[in-house]
C-alpha positions in Angstrom: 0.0 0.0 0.0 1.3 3.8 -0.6 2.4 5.7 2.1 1.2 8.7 0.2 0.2 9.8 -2.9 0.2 13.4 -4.7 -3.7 14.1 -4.7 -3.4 17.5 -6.7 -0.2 19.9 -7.5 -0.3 23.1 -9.3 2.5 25.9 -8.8 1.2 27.3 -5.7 0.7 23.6 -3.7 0.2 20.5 -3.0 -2.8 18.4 -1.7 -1.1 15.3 -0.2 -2.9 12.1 1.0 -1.3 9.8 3.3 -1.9 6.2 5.1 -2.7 6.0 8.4 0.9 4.6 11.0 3.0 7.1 8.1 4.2 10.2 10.3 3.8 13.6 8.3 7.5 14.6 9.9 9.6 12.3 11.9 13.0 13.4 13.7 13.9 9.3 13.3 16.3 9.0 10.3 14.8 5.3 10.2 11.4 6.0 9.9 10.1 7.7 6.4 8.0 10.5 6.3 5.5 12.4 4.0 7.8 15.4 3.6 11.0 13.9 3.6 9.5 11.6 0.8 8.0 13.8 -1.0 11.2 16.1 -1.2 12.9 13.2 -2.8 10.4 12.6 -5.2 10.6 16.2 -7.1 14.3 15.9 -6.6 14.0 12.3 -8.6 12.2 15.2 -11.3 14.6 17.7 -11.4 13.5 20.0 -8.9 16.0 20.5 -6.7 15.9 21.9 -2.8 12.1 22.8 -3.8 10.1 25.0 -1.1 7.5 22.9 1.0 5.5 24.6 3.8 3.5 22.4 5.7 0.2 24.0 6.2 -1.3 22.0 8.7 -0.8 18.5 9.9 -2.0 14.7 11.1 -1.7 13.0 13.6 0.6 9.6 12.6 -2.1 6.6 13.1 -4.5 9.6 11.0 -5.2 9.1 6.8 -6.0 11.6 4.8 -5.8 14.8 3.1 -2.8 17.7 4.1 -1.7 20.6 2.3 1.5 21.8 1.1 2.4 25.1 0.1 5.1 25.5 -2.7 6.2 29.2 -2.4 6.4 31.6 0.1 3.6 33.9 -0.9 1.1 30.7 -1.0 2.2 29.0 2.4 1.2 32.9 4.1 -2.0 33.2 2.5 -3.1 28.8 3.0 -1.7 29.5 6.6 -4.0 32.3 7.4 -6.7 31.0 6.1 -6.0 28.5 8.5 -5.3 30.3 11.9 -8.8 33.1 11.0 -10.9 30.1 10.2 -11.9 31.8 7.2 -12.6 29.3 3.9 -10.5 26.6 5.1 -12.6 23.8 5.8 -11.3 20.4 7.4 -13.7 17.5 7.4 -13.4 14.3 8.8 -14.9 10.6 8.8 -14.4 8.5 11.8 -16.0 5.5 13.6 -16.4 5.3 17.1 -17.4 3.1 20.3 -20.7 4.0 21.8 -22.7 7.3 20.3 -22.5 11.4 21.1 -25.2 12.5 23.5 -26.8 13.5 20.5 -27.4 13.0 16.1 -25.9 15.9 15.7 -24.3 18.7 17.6 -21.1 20.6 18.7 -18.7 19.7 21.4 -16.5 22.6 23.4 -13.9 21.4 25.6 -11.1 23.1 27.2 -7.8 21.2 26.8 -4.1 20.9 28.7 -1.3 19.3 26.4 0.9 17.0 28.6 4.1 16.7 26.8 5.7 14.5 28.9 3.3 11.9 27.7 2.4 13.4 24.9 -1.2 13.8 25.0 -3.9 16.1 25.4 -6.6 16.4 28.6 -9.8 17.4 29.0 -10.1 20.1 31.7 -12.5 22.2 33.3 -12.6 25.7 32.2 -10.0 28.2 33.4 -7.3 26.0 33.8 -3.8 26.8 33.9 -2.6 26.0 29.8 -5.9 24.8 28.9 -7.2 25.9 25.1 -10.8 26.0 24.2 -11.7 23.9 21.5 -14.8 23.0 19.2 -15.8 20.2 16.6 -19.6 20.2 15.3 -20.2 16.4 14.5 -23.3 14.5 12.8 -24.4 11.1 13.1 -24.4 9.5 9.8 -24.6 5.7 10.8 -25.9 3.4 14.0 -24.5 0.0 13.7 -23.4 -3.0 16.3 -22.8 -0.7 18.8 -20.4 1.6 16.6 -21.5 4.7 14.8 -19.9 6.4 11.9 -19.4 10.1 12.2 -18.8 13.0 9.9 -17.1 15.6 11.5 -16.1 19.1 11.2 -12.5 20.9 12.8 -14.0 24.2 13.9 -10.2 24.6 16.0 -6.9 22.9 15.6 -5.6 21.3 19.0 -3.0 18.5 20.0 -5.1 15.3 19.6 -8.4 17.5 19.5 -10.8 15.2 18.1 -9.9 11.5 19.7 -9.6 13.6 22.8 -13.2 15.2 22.5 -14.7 12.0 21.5 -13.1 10.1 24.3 -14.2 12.7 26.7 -17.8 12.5 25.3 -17.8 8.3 26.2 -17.2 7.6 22.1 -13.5 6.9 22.0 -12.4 6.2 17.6 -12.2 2.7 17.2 -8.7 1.6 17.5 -7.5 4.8 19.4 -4.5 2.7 21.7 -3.7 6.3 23.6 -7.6 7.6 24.2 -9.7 4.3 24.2 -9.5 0.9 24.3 -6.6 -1.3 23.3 -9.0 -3.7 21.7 -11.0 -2.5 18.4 -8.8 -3.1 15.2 -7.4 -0.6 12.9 -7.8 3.1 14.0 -10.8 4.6 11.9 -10.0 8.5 11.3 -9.9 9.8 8.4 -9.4 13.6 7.1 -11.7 13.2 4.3 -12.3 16.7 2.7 -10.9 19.6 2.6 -12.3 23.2 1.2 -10.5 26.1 0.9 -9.4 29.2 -1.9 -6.6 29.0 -3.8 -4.3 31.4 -2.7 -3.9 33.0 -6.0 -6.5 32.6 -8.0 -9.3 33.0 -4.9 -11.1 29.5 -6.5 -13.0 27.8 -4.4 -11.2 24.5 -3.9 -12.7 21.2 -2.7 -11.1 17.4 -2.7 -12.3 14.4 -1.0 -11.1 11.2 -0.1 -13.2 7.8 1.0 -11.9 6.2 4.6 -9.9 2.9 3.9 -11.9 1.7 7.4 -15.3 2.2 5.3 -14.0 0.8 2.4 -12.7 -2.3 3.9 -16.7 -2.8 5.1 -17.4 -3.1 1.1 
């Protein structure tokens, strides 16, 4: 299976997919990584120490969709969209243990990154280091005590959604760190992502299906 693949390029950036267990960066020499892959690759074409801002990223055991500016002037305009929460869209797919309180709805947690063990906690508000952050989420399927959920980033924390989900008694099936050690592969997947291009102001949408759903077929 690919590691990654090259979604959609033009000169301005890259729309990147990648498996779930491949990092995005790694500091380990011995284990590959999107970016360090995908600088080899346009050097195998001729394009040699080529500009690659990462816009945002995912989590390792995460699949999906990233983007990847190629030039300066692109990487400012992707990242702001990102940070104001203006155009940039980031919508995921996952499938969890138990069901949200209810079909549809938006979580607000306030959470406290714990480097040491590299997670993220719940807290009450007010806490010492503690961000505020928000997902909407709808119920799209019931089934054998699972449901399938489509989900939308409204902020970008450490770990935000398996740690919301968790704390709402729905843990991501397969999520080691936040649920339960039992429950196969880990089923997230950033599925769709909506955005302008940064030069031409076009509204931008690509999409991806969930291996986890498409393993079900």
């Amino acid at each position: 299976m690919d590691k990654y693949r090259i979604i959609y390029e033009d000169e301005q950036f890259f729309v990147i997919w990648k498996a779930s267990g491949t990092p995005v960066q790694s500091a380990k020499v011995t284990l590959p990584d999107v970016m360090s892959m995908l600088g080899n690759e346009l050097s195998e074409r001729g394009i040699r120490a080529p500009y690659l801002g990462l816009i945002h990223r995912l989590d390792q055991p995460v699949e999906g969709l990233f983007l990847v500016a190629r030039t300066e002037q692109a990487a400012a305009e992707l990242g702001r969209q990102v940070r104001e929460h203006v155009h940039m869209e980031k919508w995921y797919q996952t499938l969890v243990c138990g069901k949200p309180p209810r079909k549809e709805g938006v979580l607000v947690d306030y959470l406290r990154k714990e480097d040491r063990a590299n997670m993220s906690k719940a807290v009450p508000a007010g806490t010492k280091g503690a961000k505020k952050c928000e997902l909407s989420y709808e119920v799209l399927r019931e089934e054998n005590g699972t449901c399938l959920l489509k989900i939308r980033l409204l902020t970008g924390r450490h770990h935000q959604i398996r740690v919301q989900l968790a704390h709402a008694g729905c843990p991501i099936v397969g999520d080691r760190k936040y649920g339960k050690a039992e429950g196969g592969p880990f089923c997230l997947c950033a599925c769709e992502l909506r955005f302008l291009h940064p030069v031409t102001r076009e509204k931008m949408r690509f999409c991806t299906e969930p291996s986890f759903l498409k393993k079900e077929k």
